[in-house]
Every structure is written in C-alpha cells, then in structure tokens.
N, C-alpha and C positions, 0 to 999 in steps of 0.2 A: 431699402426700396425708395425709388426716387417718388418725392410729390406730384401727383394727380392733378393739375387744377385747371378748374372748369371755370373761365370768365366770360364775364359779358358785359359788352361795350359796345358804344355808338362809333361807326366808322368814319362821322365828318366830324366829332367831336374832338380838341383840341385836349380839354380835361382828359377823358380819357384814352389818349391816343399817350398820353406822360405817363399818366398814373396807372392805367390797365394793360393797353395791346403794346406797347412798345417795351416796358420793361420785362411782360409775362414771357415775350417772343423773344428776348434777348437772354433769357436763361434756360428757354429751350433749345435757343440755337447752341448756347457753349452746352448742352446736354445734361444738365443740372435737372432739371424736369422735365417732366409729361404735361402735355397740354393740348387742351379743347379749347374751341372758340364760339362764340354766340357773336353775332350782332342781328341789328334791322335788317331783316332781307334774309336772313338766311332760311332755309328750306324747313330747320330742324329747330325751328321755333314756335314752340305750340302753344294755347291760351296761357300756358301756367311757365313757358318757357321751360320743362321738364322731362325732358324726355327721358323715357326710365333708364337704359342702356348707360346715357351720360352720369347717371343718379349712381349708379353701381360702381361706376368706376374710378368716379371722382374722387380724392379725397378733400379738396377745398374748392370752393366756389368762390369767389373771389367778384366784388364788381363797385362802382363807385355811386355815392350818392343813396340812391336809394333803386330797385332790383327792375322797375318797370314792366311789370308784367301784370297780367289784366286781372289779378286775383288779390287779395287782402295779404300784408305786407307779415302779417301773424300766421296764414295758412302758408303763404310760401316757405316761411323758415320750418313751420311744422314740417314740411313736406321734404325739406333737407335733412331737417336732424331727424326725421324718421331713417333715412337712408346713410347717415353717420356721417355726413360732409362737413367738415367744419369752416364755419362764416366767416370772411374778412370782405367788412366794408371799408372801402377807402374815402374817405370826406377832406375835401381840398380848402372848402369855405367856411365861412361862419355863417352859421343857419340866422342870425340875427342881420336880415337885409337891411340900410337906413330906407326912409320914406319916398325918397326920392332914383330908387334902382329899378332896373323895367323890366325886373321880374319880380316883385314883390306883389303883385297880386298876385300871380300865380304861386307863390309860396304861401300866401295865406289863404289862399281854397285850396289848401288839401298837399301841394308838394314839401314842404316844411316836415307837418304829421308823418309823412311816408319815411321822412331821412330820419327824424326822429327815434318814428318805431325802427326803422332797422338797424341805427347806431344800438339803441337798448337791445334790440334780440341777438347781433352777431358776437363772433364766439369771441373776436378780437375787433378794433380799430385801427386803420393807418391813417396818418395823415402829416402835412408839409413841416409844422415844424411847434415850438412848445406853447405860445401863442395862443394858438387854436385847439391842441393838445389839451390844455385845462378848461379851456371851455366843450371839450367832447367829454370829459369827466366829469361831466354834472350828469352824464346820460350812461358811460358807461367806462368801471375802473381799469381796463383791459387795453388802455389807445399807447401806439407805438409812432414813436415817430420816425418817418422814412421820407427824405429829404427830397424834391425832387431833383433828375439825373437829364444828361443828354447822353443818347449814343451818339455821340462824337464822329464813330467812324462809318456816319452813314454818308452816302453823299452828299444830303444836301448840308452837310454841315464842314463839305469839303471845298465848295465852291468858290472858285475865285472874285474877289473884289473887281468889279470894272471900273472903268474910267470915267470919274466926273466932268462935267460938263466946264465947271469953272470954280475953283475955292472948294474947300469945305461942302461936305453932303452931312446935314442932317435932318431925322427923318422919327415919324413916332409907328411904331409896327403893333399897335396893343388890339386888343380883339373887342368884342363887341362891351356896352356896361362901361364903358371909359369916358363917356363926351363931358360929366359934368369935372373930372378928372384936370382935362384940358382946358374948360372952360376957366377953373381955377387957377392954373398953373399963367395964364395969359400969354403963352406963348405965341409970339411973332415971328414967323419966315417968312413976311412977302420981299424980304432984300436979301435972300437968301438962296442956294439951293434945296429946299426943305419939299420934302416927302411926306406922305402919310398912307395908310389904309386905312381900315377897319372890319369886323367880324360878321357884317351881315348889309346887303348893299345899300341898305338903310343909314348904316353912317359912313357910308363913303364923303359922301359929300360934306355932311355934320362935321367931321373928322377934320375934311380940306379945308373946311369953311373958316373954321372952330383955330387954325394955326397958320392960315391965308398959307398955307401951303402951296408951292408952285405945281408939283408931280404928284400925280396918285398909281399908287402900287397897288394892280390887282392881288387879293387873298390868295392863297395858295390850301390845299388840303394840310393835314398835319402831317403828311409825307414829305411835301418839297419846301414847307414854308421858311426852313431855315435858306432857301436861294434869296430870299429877300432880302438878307442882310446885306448881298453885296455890293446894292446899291448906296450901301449908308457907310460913311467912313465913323460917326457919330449917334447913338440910338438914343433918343428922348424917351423917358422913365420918369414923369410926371404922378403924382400919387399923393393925392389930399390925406393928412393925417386925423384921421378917425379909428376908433375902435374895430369898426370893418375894414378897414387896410391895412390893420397892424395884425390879421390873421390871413393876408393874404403871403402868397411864398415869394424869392428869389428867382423866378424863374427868368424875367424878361435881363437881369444879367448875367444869370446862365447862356439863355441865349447868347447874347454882346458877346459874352467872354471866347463863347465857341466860336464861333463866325469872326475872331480876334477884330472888332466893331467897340470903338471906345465909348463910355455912355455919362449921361448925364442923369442926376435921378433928386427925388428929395431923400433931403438926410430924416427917413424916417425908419420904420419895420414896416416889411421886412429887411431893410436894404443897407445896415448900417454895416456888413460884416467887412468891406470891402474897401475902405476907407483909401486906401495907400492906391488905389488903381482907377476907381471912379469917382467924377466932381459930383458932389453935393450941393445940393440947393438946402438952404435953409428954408425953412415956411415961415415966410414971408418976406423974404430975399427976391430980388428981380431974376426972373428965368433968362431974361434977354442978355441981362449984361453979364451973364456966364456963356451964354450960347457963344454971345462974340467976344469975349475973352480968351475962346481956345484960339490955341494954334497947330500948322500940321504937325512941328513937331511934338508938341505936347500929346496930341492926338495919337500921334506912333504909338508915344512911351507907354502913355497909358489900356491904348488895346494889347498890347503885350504883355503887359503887366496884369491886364485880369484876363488873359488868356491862361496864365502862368496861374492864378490864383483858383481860378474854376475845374482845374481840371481834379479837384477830391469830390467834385461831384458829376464827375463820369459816370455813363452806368454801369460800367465793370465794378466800379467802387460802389457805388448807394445799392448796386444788387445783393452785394453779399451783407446785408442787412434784410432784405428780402427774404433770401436764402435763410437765413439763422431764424425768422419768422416760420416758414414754412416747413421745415425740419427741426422745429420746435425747441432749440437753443437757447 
C-alpha cells in the first residue's frame, strides 16, 4: 500500500515550498504516494486544522517547523496519534537565533517553544544536513537527514540566460534575514553590472543600498523564482561564519548550479563541498578583489562545472531517501 500523506504548508513560503509542497508533489506526480494538501486559505482548514475524513486516511502528516494551528502544539499530536498518523516534522534552521536576527523576538514569545515541543513529540525528524542534525538530537533521537533537492525539470529552472548589458552580471538573490550578511561581507558593485533583491520589500532597498547595486530584481513566488537567475552570469553567496550559518543548507548553490549561474560564496558550512567548481572567499579576504578577478571564461568553466556537480542533488535523487522514510526502510 502506497503512503497516505497529509502536509501542510504556507504557499508564499520559500522554506516550505523545498522542504514540503514541492518535494511531496514530486512523488505523487511519479505515483510513489497518495497525497492531501493543507495551506492558508484553504476551505478545509479548521480551528485545529483536522478534519476527520483527512485523520482516517492519512497515514503521515508531514509539515515544517512547527504545525500552526490555533490549538496547544501537545493536544494536536494527541489528536493525530489518537488517529494512528505518524509525525514527520521537518526543521530547516537552528532554533538558536544570534541577537541581532529580525525574528528573534518572535522566537522568544512563544515560536521557539512550539518547534521545540513538536521536534520532541514527532515520531521522526528531517532536516538539511549533520550540522543541525545533532543539534535536533538534544530534543529528539529519531532526526534523518534529507538534503535539500531541486526539480530541475521544472521550468523555471529551464530558462534561458539573457543578454547583459555590458561585462560580467553579478548579482545577490538571498531572501529576507541576510542584510547584516551583506553588510559584512563589504561588497561593492557600484562599477559594476551588480543586481540584487530581497524577501520582503522592506529590504529591497537595504539590499541595493547595502552592495550600491545598479538593478533590482523583483521577488518572484517559490514557483518562478528560479527565472531570476538568468539575469546573473555570477550569484554572490556571502555568509558570515557563526554557529547559525554553519546549520544553514547548500541551497543558494543548488540553485547557481541549476540555472548553470557561476557563484562566489565564503569558504565556510554549509558551502565547502564544492571546491573544484565555486570560488571561495576566505573570512576575512576582500570579496571585491575576487568579484573582479573573474573572468568570462573562467565564469563558463566554472557554471558547468557545478552544474555537473549538483545534479546528486536532484529531486529524483534526494526523493528516494524520502521514499525509504516513508515506507519505513
């Protein structure tokens, strides 16, 4: 009998459009599983998110973080394992924010407690990589690691590169929670073709400001955001090393590698697997005088090169680790 699983996730969410809705729908599409969906808005969302029909059918409920629903985070798993569904929460971060991140008060009234309790009551744990993996094992012995994946063969991850304006395009595409990132890293493009966004239109500007960036690249949903890339021949991967970056994942060179987008990053964790394909910054090395030290052809080599390297983390591949989770292997 194929796995039941019932998720739920936020649909402007970026976290869980990797870790939840994209991977869950990619193993129902190849008919591996049976699957139900929850998000915000949906009709069949009730105070407790539970609708009983769903409860009966399910066998795993599946969601990231912690479960969001307006009831005590102890009553809710009551109310699954009354119904035999077995728990996988997926936890992407380190619940230990530093002082200075612009959700940490919000972690400390009350969202913290919630990831907490539900890391301890679910039946199992996923998350990005070993890192963070021992730090979820102080809460519970059960955490699996599942790397994160790109579907590859979606379109926007098919889109073609257009045409720079003049030289070299480099450009930072990180989402919100990055400025003081940037602010460290000292990056200069005002002699540059240099781009930026960011996660929330609050650091739009911060972003441009923060790398005198010439262009700003509107956000896109976590559907089309991989069309961004084709404006950037080069992705800046700037990443202060602390104790909270070294449990963050690989993704933003998953991305590069897919979008074959050459990237530049610090030689820190998560980011060190990759050596033969992406330049490193040292911390405390100048970011500038690598920025302009590429050249196009270097820039070739090396987007082909971790094009070539990324692809063990396809989601056809990181799935059938999902898969072996789920059918209990």
């Amino acid at each position: 009998m194929k796995p039941r699983v019932l998720c739920k996730f936020g649909i402007k969410s970026g976290v869980d459009y990797h870790r939840i809705a994209r991977p869950i729908r990619h193993l129902e599409e190849k008919g591996l599983i049976e699957a139900r969906y929850w998000h915000k808005g949906s009709e069949n969302i009730s105070e407790t998110g539970m609708p009983k029909d769903d409860l009966e059918w399910a066998t795993h409920f599946f969601f990231s973080r912690q479960p969001g629903v307006n009831v005590p985070v102890f009553a809710f798993f009551t109310l699954l394992k009354h119904f035999g569904v077995r728990v996988v929460v997926d936890q992407d971060d380190s619940f230990n924010l530093p002082e200075w991140h612009t959700s940490k008060k919000a972690y400390d009234d009350g969202y913290v407690d919630r990831m907490i309790d539900s890391t301890k009551l679910a039946d199992e744990v996923w998350t990005t990589n070993e890192t963070l993996a021992e730090e979820l094992k102080v809460y519970n012995s059960n955490v699996h690691i599942i790397p994160n994946s790109i579907a590859h063969t979606d379109p926007q991850w098919k889109f073609p590169k257009s045409k720079g304006k003049k030289g070299l395009r480099f450009g930072y595409l990180g989402a919100q929670h990055h400025l003081r990132d940037l602010e460290w890293s000292g990056i200069d493009l005002s002699d540059l073709e240099g781009y930026s966004t960011g996660g929330k239109a609050s650091d739009y500007e911060a972003y441009g400001d923060a790398l005198n960036a010439k262009y700003h690249i509107d956000s896109m949903s976590p559907h089309d955001y991989g069309k961004m890339y084709s404006v950037l021949d080069v992705s800046l991967v700037p990443l202060e090393p602390t104790p909270f970056a070294a449990c963050k994942s690989n993704l933003k060179l998953l991305e590069a590698g897919f979008s074959k987008t050459a990237a530049i990053c610090t030689n820190t964790p998560p980011y060190g697997e990759f050596a033969d394909c992406v330049v490193y910054v040292e911390p405390g090395d100048d970011w500038n005088e690598v920025i302009r030290s590429m050249t196009k052809r270097d820039v070739k080599r090396r987007a082909l090169a971790l094009n070539k390297a990324v692809q063990v983390y396809s989601m056809d591949a990181i799935n059938e680790l999902r898969l072996d989770r789920l059918i209990g292997k």
